[in-house]
Phi, psi and omega in degrees: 000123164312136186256143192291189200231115160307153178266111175329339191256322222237356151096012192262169200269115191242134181313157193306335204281333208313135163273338186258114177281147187288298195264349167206035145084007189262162195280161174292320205228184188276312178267012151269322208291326189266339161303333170287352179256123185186124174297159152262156199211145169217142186046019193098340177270135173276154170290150166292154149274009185281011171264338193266300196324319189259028146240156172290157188277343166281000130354098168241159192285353158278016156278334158304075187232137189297150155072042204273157190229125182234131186254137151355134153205185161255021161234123174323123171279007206237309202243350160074030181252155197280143151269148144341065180316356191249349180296119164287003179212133179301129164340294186288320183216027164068039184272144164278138211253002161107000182235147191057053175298139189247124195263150162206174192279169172264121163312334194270298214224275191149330178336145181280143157207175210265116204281155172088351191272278188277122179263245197302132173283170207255011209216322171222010185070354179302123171312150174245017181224161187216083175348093184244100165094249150305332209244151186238130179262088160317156184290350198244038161332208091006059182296347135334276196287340167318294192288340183238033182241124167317147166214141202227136191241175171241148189247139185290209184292330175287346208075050194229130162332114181248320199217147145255141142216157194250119204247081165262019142301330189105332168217192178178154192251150159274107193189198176242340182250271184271145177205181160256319170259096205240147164237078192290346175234033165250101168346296166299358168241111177347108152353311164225132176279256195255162178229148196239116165206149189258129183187106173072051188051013167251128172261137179254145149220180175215132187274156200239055146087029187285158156325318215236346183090158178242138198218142143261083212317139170245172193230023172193153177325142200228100186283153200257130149253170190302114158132339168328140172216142196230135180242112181253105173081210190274356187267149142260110208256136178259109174269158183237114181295172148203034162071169185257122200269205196266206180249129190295118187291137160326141140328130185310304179284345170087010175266143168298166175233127178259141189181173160306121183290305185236134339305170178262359173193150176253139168248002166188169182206170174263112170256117170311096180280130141300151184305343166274348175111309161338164200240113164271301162264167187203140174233149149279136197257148161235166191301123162094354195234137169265114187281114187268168147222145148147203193296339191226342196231176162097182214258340197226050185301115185258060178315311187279344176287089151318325161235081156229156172288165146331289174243151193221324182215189164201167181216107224265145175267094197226103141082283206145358182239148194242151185226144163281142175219133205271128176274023158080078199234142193274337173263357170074203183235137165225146179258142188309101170313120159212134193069218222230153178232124189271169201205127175248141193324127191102333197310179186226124174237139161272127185209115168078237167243353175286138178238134158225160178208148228290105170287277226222124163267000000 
């Protein structure tokens, strides 16, 4: 006799063939799981996707109706294969089936809506659901695992909340091909980017070898080590170290050398990167001096990069050690993950063209 196949999330026992769990809808397997992600399209126009992100692939877009109502039956209204009547959710293809419907409040209004159902509430519009990996978790969950699982949203062009997701797994990968958190029409991103982990009550992520890099905005003066790379406006500023040099032998003859006195050394510089990794400019750092950037003013001036501020960063001399400090900039700075970054509520990490940023640890 086959032995049932318990559900990772939620532990109840489903028969072995099930792709779906019967009571809370999450998939069984690695291709239920990739089955749920699919673009949508209207009228022919693709939807943006931080809009395709907040809907489930069990979806269809005449269904987006506040309150959509499924009446109790022993068949799946969406693949029409027989249910569990007493189940809220199908076996075959994780729909929800109108039985034993679970009602919960809107975090926003309080309004009722119907969980597994209702994508927006009918009362402030607020989404009712929330993006774990691959997967969409209604809000009205698990208030546990709710409460102790990171959570991350994606920012439109405004900085305004476009998507959630919820990682109660603990971690999740970032990408354009198989991921758990996937962006399929974003160009700048590696197939598998980054990884997102919950570890020792802390989220770390790390970029896992992209093209383009995993980058981290920072919100306070920031030290630079040698090799560190910074995205200020559209440039890639490299810092670099070269010591301090030794001391210069006399002359035979007792002649001076003519030059600048001050400074009297450069101990590190700034490399301009090209999209190939070449170096097109080099600024010099000296011991004490503070380096200003940006489009219209500063020691280091970008006139054609439209997104850098007027003044945009600085790159401050302190103690024999140098720090990036953001001048209050409308797109900030962000530094180039190497290894792992640890990320505290609020930080923003660049991945691709995505920016998200940390809601809940």
């Amino acid at each position: 006799m086959t032995q049932p196949t318990a559900c990772a999330f939620c532990g109840r026992e489903n028969e072995p063939a099930s792709r779906f769990c019967v009571d809370c809808g999450k998939p069984m397997t690695a291709s239920a799981a990739r089955s749920m992600v699919h673009p949508f399209t209207t009228g022919g126009s693709p939807i943006s996707a931080a809009f395709a992100a907040a809907v489930p692939a069990s979806a269809s877009l005449s269904g987006l109706r506040p309150h959509a109502q499924l009446t109790p039956t022993g068949t799946c209204p969406k693949c029409g294969k027989d249910v569990d009547p007493s189940m809220p959710f199908c076996a075959h293809c994780g729909s929800p089936t109108g039985n034993a419907a679970v009602t919960a409040s809107c975090e926003s209004c309080g309004a009722t809506y119907l969980v597994g159902t209702d994508l927006f509430c009918a009362k402030c519009g607020t989404p009712l659901g929330t993006r774990v990996g691959s997967m969409l978790t209604p809000s009205g969950g698990d208030a546990r695992i709710r409460a102790n699982a990171p959570r991350l949203c994606v920012l439109d062009d405004e900085g305004a909340p476009a998507a959630n997701f919820m990682l109660e797994r603990g971690d999740a990968v970032v990408g354009r091909g198989e991921a758990d958190i996937r962006f399929e029409d974003d160009v700048f991103l590696s197939p598998l980017h980054a990884r997102f982990e919950l570890r020792d009550g802390a989220l770390w992520v790390r970029d896992l070898g992209s093209r383009n890099g995993t980058w981290c905005f920072i919100d306070a003066p920031t030290p630079l080590s040698d090799g560190d790379v910074m995205l200020v406006g559209s440039q890639l500023l490299r810092f670099r170290r070269l010591g301090y040099p030794g001391p210069h032998p006399p002359e035979a003859d007792a002649t001076r050398r003519m030059g600048s006195l001050l400074p009297s050394a450069d101990v590190a510089v700034l490399e301009q990167l090209r999209a190939d990794g070449s170096v097109r400019d080099v600024f010099h750092l000296s011991p004490a001096r503070t380096v200003q950037l940006g489009r219209e003013s500063g020691d280091w001036v970008f006139p054609y990069d439209p997104t850098m501020s007027g003044r945009h960063a600085e790159i401050r001399s302190q103690d024999a050690e140098y720090y990036v400090h953001d001048s209050g900039s409308r797109n900030g700075v962000a530094l180039a993950v190497r290894g792992e970054r640890m990320l505290k509520k609020g930080g923003r990490v660049l991945v691709g063209d995505q920016i998200l940023r940390v809601e809940s640890v």
